[in-house]
C-alpha angles and dihedrals in degrees: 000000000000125000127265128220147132124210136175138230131176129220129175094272100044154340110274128213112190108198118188145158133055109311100200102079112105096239110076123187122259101271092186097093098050091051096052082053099064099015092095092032119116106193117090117271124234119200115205105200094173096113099052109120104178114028120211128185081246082069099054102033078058098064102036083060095050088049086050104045079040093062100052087066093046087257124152127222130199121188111201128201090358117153109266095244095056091048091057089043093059100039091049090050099048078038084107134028110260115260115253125182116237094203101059090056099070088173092067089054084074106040123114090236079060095049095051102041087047086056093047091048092053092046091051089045086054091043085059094046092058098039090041089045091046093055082048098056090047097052093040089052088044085057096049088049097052098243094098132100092242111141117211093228094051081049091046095042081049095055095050096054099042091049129013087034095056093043090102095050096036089044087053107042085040091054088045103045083045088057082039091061094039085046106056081035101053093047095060091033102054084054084070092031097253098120077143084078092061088091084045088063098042102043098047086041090054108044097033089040138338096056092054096038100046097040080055098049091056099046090047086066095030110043101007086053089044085053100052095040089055101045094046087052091056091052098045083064101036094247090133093043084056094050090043082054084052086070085242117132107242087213098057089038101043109004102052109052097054090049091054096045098058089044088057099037091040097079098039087050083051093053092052092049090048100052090048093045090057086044089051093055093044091063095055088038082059093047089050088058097267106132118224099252085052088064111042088050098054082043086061086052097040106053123075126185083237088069093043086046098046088054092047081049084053099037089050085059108034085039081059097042100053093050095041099051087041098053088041087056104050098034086050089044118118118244108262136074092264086058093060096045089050090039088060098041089053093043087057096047091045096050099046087049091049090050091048092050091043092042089051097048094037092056088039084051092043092052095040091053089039094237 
């Protein structure tokens, strides 16, 4: 059986390795050294492979490994003679880039080349949202006006889902976080004997706050989530690009509609929420001694069209930007059932950071107006 080895030699172009013998026996040479040789090396490596006789799957793990190791530091590799097989082998394996997890080096987390490509990628992210919420307002203004490619079925199957549907989620977080406000209330006010205040506090919380904000909480996770699930789905089988090839605009077609119908549906979700929150203090206000007509009578006083105004102003928004960050991310998903996994979670996370954002500059605006 022949010997094995690899050796290296330099000329003016480039740095040569000469690898030769029958490369199936057990026992390998020590490679170390030769790596050492060219490891610090900046010129480009040429492997002459004339003189194998016996080629091995160690041979050719090995290089792939050196072009590999060569083109993380921008280093080129040419591998010269070698069996055509081989050759193919070797190009269609250094074809990609190998697949690093980001996660496991913690170090690159906290590199400059991070930070900034982090930052590119979130311009580029807000860049999509206007444009993607500018097509949305045209198409949705096209519908109203009667010039857009809305169908009154896709409008009506919207609404159901967006209103009657949620009814049953929206009825029962609206009843708890009423008895949450009387609660937490009733606990400071019956220290100063003004347990009566408790329907003040319910009433203004729900319709400047809590009745918006949690209704849209839950149909962030509930229809905004259902929106983004569907539409990923229908690009993940080509259905939108089908419709695109109909000549048909898939945001007048798609887009709109949803976003319309949770408009619409949003406020008089709000109202709903608003009417069973103020039940549902009202229950723990009678069992603190506050008689119903007590109550109701402070409620009459209590309650402005300035509050119920503030929370249709909310629900309008919040109502927009469900719908919006839901429909962006299932029209912008990728085509398979990772995609639309991925596509839901990130309609939900969007939606609850939009309605944070909205919630905190519509209540600055509304005390700096005095409203």
């Amino acid at each position: 059986m022949s010997d094995n080895s690899a050796c290296v030699s330099t000329n003016e172009a480039s740095r040569q390795l000469e690898v030769s013998g029958d490369w199936s026996v057990t026992d390998l040479p020590d490679l170390r050294q030769v790596l050492d040789t060219i490891a610090d090396d900046t010129m480009p490596l040429c492997v002459n492979v004339k003189d194998v006789t016996v080629w091995d799957p160690r041979l050719s793990a090995w290089l792939l490994g050196l072009a590999r190791a060569l083109r993380d530091k921008d280093r080129a590799m040419e591998l010269v003679e070698a069996p055509k097989p081989q050759q193919q082998l070797l190009e269609l394996a250094t074809a990609v880039p190998l697949y690093r997890d980001e996660a496991s080096n913690k170090a690159a987390l906290f590199s400059l080349a991070n930070f900034t490509d982090s930052l590119g990628k979130l311009g580029d992210s807000y860049l999509d949202s206007l444009a993607f919420l500018g097509a949305a307002l045209k198409a949705l203004l096209r519908s109203v006006l009667g010039r857009g490619a809305l169908r009154r079925r896709e409008l009506v199957d919207s609404l159901f889902q967006a209103g009657p549907q949620a009814l049953g989620i929206v009825a029962l977080t609206s009843v708890l976080v009423g008895m949450i406000l009387a609660y937490l209330g009733a606990a400071q006010l019956e220290q100063f004997g003004a347990a009566i205040y408790v329907a003040d506090l319910v009433a203004i919380g729900m319709m400047r706050e809590m009745g918006a904000l949690m209704t849209a909480v839950v149909m962030s996770g509930r229809t905004g989530a259902a929106y983004a699930a569907q539409l990923s789905t229908m690009q993940g089988n080509d259905e939108i690009d089908a419709i695109t090839t109909l000549g048909i605009d898939p945001m007048e077609f798609l887009v709109a509609p949803r976003i319309l119908a949770l408009v619409l549906m949003m406020p008089l979700l709000v109202v709903f929420s608003d009417t069973l929150g103020i039940l549902g203090g009202g229950l723990v206000a009678i069992g603190m001694g506050v008689t119903p007509l007590q109550y109701m009578s402070e409620l009459e006083r209590a309650v402005s069209l300035s509050h119920f105004l503030v929370g249709m102003g909310k629900a309008v928004v919040f109502g927009t930007l469900i719908a919006i960050a839901g429909c962006r991310e299932g029209i912008s998903a990728g085509r398979n059932s990772e995609a639309v996994g991925r596509a839901t979670t990130n309609a939900v996370v969007t939606s609850v950071i939009y309605l944070i954002i909205a919630d905190a500059a519509i209540n600055i605006l509304c005390q700096k107006l005095g409203v």
